[in-house]
Rosetta silent file (secondary structure, phi, psi, omega in degrees, C-alpha in Angstrom):
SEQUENCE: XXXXXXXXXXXXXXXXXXXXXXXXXXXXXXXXXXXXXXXXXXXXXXXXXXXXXXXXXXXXXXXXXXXXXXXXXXXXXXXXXXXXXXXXXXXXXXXXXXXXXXXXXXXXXXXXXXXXXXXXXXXXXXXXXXXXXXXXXXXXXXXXXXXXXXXXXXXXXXXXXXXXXXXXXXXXXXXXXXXXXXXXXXXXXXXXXXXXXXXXXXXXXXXXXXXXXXXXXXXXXXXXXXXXXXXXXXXXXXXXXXXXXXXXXXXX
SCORE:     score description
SCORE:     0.000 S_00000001
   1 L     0.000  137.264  179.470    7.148   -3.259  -18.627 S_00000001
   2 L   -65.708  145.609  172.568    5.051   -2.272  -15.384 S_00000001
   3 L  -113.159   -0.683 -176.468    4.153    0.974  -15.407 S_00000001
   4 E  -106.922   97.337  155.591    2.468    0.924  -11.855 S_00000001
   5 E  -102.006   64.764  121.739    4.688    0.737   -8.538 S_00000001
   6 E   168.852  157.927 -175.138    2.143   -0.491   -6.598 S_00000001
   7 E  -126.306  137.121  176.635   -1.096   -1.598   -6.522 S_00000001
   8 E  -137.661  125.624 -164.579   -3.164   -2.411   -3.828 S_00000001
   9 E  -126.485  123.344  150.034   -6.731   -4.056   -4.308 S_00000001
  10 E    59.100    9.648  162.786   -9.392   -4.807   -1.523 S_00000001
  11 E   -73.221  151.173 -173.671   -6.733   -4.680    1.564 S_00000001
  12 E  -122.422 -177.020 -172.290   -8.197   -5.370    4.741 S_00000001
  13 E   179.841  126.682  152.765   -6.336   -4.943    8.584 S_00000001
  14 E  -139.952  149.885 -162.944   -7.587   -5.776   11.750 S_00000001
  15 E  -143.045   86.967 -171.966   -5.841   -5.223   14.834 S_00000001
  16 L    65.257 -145.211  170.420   -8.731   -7.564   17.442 S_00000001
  17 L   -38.621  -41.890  161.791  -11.836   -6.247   16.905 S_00000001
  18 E   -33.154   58.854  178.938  -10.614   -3.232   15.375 S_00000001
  19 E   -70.077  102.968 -178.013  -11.006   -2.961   11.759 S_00000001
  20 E   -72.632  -19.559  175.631   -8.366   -0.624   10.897 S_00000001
  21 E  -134.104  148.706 -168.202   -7.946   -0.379    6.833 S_00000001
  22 E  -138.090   91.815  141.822  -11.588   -1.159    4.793 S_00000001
  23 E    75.758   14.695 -165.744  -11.490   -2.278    1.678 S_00000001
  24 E   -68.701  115.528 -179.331   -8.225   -0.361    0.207 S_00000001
  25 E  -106.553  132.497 -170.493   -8.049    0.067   -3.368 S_00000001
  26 E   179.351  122.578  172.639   -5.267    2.719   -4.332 S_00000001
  27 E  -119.832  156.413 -173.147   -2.387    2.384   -7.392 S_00000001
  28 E  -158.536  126.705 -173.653    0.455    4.878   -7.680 S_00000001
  29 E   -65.160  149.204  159.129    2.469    5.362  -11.141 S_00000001
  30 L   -63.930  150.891  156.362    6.368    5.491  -11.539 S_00000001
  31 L    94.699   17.242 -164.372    7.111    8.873  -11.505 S_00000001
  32 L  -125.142  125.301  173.354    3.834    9.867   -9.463 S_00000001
  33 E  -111.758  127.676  171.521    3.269   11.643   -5.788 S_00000001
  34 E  -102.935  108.446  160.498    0.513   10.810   -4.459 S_00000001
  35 E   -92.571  127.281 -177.674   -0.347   12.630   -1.265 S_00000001
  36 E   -64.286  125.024 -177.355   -2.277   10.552    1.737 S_00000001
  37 L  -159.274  166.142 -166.141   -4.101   13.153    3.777 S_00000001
  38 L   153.738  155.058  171.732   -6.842   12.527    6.593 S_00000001
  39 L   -67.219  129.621  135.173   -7.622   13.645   10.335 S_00000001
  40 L     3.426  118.314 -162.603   -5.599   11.797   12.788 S_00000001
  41 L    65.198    2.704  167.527   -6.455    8.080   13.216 S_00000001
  42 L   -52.688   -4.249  173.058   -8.044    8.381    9.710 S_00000001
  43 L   112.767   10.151 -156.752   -5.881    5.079    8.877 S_00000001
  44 L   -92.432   -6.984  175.679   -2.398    6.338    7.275 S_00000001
  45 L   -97.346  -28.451  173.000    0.182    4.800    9.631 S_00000001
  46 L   -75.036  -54.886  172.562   -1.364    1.626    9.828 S_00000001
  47 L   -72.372   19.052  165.781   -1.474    1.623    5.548 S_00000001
  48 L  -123.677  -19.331  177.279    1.730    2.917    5.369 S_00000001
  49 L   -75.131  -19.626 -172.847    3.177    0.587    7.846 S_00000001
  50 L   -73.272  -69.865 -135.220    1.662   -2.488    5.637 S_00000001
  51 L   -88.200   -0.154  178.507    2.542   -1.565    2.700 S_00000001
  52 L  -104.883    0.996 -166.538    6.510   -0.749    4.226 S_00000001
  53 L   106.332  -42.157 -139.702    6.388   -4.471    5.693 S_00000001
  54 L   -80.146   -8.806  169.734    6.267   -3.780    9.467 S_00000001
  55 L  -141.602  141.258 -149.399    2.670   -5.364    9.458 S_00000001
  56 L  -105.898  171.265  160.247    0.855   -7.765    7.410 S_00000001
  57 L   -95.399  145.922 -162.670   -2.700   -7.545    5.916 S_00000001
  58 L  -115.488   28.180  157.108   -4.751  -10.415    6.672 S_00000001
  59 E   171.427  164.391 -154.108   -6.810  -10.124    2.911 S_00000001
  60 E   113.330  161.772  164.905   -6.365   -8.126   -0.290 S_00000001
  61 E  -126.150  142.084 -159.949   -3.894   -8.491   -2.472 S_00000001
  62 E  -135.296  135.941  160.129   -0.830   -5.772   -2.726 S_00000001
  63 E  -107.356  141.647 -135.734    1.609   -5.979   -6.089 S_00000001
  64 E  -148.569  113.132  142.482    4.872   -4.320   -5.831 S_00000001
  65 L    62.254   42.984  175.383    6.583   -3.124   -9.518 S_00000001
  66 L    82.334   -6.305  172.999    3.757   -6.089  -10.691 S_00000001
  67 E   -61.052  119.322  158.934    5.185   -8.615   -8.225 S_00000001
  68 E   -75.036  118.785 -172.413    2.228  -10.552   -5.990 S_00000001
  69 L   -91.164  145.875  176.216    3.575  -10.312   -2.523 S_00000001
  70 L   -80.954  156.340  151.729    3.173  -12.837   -0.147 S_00000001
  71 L   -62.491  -61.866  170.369    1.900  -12.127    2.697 S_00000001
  72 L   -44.745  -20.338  162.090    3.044  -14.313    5.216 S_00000001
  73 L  -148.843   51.077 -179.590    6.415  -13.536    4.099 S_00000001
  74 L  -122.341  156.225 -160.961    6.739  -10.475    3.498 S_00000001
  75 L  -149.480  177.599 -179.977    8.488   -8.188    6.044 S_00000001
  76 H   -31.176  -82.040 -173.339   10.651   -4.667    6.219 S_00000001
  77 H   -26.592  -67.313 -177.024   13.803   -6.669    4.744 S_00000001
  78 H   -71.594   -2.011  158.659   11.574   -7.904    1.316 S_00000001
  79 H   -68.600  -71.508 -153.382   10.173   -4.577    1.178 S_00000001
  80 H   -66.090  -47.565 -166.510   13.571   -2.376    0.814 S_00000001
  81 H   -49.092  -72.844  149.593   15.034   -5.931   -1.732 S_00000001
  82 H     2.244  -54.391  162.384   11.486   -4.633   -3.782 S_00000001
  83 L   125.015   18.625 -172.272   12.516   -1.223   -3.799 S_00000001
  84 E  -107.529  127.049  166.658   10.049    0.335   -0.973 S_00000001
  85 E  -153.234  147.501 -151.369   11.473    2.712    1.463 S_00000001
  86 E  -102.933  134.292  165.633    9.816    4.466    4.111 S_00000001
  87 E  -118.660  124.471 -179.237   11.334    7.714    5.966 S_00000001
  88 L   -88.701  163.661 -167.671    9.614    8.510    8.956 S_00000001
  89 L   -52.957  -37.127  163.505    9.513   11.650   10.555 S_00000001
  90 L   -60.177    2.203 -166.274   12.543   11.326   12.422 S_00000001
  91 L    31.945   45.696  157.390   14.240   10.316    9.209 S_00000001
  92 L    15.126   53.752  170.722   16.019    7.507   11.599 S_00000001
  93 L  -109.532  124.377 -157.159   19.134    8.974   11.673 S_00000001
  94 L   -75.103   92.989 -173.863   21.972    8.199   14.172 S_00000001
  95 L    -6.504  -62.492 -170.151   22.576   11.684   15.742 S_00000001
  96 L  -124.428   70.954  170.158   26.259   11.324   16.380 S_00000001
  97 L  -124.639  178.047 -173.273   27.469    9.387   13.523 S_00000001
  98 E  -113.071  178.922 -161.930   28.525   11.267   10.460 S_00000001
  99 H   -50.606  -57.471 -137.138   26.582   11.992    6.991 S_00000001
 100 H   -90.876  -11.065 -173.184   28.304    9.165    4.816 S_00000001
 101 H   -85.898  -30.220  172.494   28.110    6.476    7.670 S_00000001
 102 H   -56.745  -47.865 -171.602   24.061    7.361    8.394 S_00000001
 103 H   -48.573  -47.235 -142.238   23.536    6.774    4.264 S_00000001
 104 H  -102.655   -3.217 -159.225   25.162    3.358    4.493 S_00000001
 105 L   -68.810  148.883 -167.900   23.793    2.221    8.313 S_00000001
 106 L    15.309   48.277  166.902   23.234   -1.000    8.448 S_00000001
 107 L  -176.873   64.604 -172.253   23.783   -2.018    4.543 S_00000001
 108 L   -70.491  158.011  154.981   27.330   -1.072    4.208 S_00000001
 109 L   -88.078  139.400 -148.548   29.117   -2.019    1.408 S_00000001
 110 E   -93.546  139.977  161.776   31.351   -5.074    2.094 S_00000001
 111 L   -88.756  151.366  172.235   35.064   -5.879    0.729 S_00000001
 112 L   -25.041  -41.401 -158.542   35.825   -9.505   -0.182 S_00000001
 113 L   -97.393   11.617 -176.202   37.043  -10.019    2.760 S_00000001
 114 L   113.142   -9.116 -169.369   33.663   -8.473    5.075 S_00000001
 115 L   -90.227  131.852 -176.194   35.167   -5.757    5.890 S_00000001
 116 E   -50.533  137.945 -163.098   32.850   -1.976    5.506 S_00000001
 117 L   -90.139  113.674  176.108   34.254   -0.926    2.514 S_00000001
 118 H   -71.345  -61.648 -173.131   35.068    3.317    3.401 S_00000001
 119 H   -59.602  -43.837 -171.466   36.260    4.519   -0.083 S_00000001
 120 H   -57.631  -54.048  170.080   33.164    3.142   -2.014 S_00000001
 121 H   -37.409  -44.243 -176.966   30.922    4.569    0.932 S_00000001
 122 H   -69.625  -54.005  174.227   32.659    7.820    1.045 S_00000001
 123 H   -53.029  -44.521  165.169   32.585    7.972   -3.019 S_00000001
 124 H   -55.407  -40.050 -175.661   28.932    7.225   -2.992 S_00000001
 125 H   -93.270  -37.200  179.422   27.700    9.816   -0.517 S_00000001
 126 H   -27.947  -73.897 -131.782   29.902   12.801   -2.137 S_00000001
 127 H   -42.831  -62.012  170.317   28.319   11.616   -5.575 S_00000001
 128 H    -4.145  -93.564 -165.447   25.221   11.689   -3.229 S_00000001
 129 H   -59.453  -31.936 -168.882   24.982   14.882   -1.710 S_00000001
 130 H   -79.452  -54.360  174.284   26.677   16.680   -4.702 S_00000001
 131 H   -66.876  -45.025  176.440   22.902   15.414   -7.056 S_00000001
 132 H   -55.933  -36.595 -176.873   21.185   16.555   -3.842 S_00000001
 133 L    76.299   27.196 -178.100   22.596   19.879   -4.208 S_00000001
 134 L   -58.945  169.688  165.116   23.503   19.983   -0.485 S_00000001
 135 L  -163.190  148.953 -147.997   25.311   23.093    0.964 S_00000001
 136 L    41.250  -49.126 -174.488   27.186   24.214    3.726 S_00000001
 137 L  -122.118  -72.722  152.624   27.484   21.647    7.051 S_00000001
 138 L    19.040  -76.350 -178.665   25.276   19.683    5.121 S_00000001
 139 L   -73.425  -14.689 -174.553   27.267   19.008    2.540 S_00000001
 140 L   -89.572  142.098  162.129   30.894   17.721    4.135 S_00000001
 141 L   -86.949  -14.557  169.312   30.468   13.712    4.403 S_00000001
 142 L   -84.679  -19.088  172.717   32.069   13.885    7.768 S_00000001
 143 L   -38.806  162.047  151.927   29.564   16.220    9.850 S_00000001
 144 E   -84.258  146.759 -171.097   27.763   14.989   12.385 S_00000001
 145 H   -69.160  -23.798  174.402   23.896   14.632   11.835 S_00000001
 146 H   -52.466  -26.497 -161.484   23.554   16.527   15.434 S_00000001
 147 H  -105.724   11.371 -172.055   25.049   19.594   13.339 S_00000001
 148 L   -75.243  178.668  165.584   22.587   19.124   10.339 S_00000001
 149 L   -87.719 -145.722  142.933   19.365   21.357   10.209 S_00000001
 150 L   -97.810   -7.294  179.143   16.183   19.550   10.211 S_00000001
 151 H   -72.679  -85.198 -154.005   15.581   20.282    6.363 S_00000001
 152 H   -58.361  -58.336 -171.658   19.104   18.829    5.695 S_00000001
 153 H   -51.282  -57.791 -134.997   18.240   15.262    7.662 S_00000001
 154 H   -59.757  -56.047  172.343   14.858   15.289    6.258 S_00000001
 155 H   -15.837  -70.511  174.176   17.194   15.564    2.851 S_00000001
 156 H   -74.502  -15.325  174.846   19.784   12.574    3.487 S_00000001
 157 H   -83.796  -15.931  163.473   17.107   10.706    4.466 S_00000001
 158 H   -74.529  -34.333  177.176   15.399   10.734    1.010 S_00000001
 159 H   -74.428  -25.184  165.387   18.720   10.589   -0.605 S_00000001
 160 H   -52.135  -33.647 -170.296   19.353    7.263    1.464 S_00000001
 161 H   -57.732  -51.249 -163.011   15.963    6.099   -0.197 S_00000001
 162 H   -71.465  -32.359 -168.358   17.669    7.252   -3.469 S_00000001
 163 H   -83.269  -73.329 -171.267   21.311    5.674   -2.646 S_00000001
 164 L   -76.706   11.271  169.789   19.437    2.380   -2.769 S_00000001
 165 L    72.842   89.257 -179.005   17.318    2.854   -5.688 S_00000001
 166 L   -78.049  160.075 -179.835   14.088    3.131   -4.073 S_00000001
 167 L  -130.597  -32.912 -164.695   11.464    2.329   -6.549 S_00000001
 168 E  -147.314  114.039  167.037    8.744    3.599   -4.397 S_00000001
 169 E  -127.951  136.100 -155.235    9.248    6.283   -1.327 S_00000001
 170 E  -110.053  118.998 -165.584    7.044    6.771    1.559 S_00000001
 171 E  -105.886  120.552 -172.607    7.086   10.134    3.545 S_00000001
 172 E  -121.789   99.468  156.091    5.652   10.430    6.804 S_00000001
 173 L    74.679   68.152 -169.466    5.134   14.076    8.165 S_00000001
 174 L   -87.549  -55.244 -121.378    8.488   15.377    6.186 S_00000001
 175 L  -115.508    3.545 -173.010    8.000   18.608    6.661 S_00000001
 176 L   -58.950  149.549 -172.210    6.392   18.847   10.547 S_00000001
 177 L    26.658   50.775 -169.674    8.234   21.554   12.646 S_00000001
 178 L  -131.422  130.507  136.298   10.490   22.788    9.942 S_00000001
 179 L    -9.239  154.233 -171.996   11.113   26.471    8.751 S_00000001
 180 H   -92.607  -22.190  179.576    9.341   27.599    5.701 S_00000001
 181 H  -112.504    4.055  136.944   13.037   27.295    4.186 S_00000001
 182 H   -55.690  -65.303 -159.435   13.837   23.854    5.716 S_00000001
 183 H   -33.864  -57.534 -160.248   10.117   23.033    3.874 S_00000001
 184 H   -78.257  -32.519  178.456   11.077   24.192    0.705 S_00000001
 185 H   -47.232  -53.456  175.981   14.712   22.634    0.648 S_00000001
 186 H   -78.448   -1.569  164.202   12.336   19.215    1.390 S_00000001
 187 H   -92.699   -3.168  174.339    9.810   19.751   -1.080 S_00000001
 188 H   -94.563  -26.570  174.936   12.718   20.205   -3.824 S_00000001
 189 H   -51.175  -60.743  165.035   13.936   16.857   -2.318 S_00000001
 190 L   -87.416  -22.502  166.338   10.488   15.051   -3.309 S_00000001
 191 H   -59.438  -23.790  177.509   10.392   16.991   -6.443 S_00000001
 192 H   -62.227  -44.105 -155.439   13.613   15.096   -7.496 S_00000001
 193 H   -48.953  -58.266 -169.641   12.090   12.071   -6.716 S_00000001
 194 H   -59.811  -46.670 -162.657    9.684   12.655   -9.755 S_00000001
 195 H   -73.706  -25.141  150.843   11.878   14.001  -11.805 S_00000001
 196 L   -77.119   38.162  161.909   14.092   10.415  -11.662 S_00000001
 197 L    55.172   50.817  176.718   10.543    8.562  -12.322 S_00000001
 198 L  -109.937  134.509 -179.331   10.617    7.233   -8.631 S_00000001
 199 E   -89.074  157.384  178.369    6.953    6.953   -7.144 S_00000001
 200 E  -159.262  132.763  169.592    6.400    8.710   -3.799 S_00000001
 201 L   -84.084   45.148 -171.114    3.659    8.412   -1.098 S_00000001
 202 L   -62.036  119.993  178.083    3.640   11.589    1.049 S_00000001
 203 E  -113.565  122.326 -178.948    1.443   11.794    4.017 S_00000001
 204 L  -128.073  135.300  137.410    0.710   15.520    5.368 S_00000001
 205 L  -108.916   14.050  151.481   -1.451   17.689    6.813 S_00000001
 206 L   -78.474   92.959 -159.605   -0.113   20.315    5.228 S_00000001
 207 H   -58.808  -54.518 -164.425   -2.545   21.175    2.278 S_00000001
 208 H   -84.604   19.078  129.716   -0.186   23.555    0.844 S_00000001
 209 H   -52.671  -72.456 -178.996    2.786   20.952    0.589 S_00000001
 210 H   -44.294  -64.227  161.722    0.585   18.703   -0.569 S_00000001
 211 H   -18.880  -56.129 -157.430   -0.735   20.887   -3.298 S_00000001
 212 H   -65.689  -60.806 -168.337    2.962   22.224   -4.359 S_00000001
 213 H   -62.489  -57.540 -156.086    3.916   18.638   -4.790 S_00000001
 214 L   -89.887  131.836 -177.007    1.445   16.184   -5.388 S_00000001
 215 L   -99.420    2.176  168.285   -0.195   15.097   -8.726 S_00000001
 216 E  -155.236  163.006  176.831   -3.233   13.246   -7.279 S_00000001
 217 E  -165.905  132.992  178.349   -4.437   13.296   -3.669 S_00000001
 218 E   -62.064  128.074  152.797   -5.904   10.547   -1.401 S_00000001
 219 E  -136.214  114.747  155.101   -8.230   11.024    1.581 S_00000001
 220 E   -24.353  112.547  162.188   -8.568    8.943    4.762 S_00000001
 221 E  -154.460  120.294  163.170  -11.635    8.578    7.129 S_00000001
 222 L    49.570   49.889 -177.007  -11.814    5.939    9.448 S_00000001
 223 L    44.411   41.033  172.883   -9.668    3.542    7.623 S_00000001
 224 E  -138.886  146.303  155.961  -11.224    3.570    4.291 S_00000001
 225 E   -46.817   90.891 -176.149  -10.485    5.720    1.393 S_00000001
 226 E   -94.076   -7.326  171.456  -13.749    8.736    0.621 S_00000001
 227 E  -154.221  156.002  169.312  -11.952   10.528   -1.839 S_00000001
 228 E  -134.932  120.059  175.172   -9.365   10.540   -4.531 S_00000001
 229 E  -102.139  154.926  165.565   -8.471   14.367   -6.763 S_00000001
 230 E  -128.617  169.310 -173.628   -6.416   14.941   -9.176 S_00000001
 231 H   -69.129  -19.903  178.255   -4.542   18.423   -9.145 S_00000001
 232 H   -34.959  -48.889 -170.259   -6.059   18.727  -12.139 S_00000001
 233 H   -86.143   23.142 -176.683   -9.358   18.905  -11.196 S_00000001
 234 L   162.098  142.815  164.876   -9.288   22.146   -8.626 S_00000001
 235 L   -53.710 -174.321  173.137   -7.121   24.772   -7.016 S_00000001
 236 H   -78.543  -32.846  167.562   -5.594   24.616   -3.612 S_00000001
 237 H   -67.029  -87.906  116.846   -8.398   26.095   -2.436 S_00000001
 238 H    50.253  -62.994 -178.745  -11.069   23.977   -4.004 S_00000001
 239 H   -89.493  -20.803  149.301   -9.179   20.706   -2.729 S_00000001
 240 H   -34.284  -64.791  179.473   -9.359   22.427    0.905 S_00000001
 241 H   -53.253  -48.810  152.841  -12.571   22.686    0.545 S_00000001
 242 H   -50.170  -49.007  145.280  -13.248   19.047   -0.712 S_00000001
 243 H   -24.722  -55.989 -156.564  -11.601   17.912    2.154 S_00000001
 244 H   -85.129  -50.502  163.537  -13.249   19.028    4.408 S_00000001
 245 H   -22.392  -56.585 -159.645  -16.122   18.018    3.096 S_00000001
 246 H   -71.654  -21.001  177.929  -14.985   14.526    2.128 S_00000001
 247 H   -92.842  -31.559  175.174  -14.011   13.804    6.121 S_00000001
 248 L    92.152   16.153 -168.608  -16.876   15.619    7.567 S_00000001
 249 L  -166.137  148.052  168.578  -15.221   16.896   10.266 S_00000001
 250 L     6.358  176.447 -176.071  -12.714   19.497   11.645 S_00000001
 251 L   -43.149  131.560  121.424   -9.143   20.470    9.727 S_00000001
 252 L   -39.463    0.000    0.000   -7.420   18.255    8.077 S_00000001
């Protein structure tokens, strides 16, 4: 049985002239958060968009729960069938639709005859929200997402990851203009993750997320990997410091 969901050896990206990803070598366990961390344009949207489908790599080889992916045909759609699912900062949820219909957009479950099946949908996001430990507006399958907090979308949007058995989930910026107790409601969110053996990619510049969270952590410069930690090896302070170092430049 694999014990790695995903591996990526020796991807390359160019976008013209550009070379945008160098050389990326980088594996991530079930049951393992890895946080992504780097200066702005350090490479983490372009390797997170590859590795979610929305762009290919033109050399490298990327394995998926030990699977060799094609390139040429692999796209969003054969990502999510795989078990990779990315929530972006906006958690891409449709504002004035309600909780259980947002879970299920656009891969409802179907009746014999085609028709969105509502009780199964309905059953599934209670079950949902109810493991999530939602509460208050939140928690009703009929709100609207307009009346959610941003902690609670950030929330259903990981639990959508989770509703489809994500094998691997990819976090971009969860926690950007959120409350210190939206933050922690979404850092309890990705702690679940681990605790059902689900792999998770979080990209921050928030050291002390990253810290709280993460059991190894990645750093970005100018689309190549210059460092890899494990929490093991140093305090939050300590892995600040290495940072800063490892980019050579301003904040993280």
């Amino acid at each position: 049985m694999c014990t790695k969901a995903l591996v990526l050896t020796n991807i390359n990206k160019w976008f013209g002239p550009i070379h945008a990803l160098r050389n990326i070598n980088l594996s991530i366990d079930k049951g393992e958060i890895i946080a992504l961390l780097g200066d702005n344009g350090a490479g983490k949207s372009s390797l997170i968009k590859l590795i979610s489908g929305a762009i290919p790599f033109d050399s490298g080889s990327l394995l998926i729960e030990g699977q060799p992916i094609d390139n040429k045909a692999y796209s969003v759609k054969t990502a999510r069938k795989l078990g990779v699912e990315t929530v972006y900062q906006s958690g891409s949820l449709g504002e004035q639709q309600s909780v259980w219909r947002n879970l299920f957009l656009g891969r409802h479950i179907r009746t014999r005859l085609g028709f969105i099946d509502q009780k199964q949908e309905r059953q599934q996001a209670q079950a949902l929200l109810k493991k999530l430990d939602f509460r208050g507006i939140g928690a009703n399958i009929d709100s609207c997402i307009s009346q959610l907090s941003g902690g609670e979308r950030q929330g259903l949007a990981i639990g959508r990851a989770m509703l489809f058995d994500a094998n691997l989930v990819i976090l971009d910026e969860p926690t950007t203009a959120l409350s210190l107790g939206e933050v922690e409601k979404v850092l309890h969110f990705i702690e679940t993750l681990k605790v059902q053996q689900r792999a998770c990619l979080l990209i921050t510049h928030n050291i002390i997320d990253a810290y709280r969270v993460a059991d190894r952590f990645v750093v970005m410069d100018r689309g190549t990997i210059v460092a890899e930690y494990s929490k093991a090896e140093m305090d939050q302070h300590s892995l600040q410091q290495a940072l800063l170092a490892a980019v050579g430049r301003g904040a993280v």
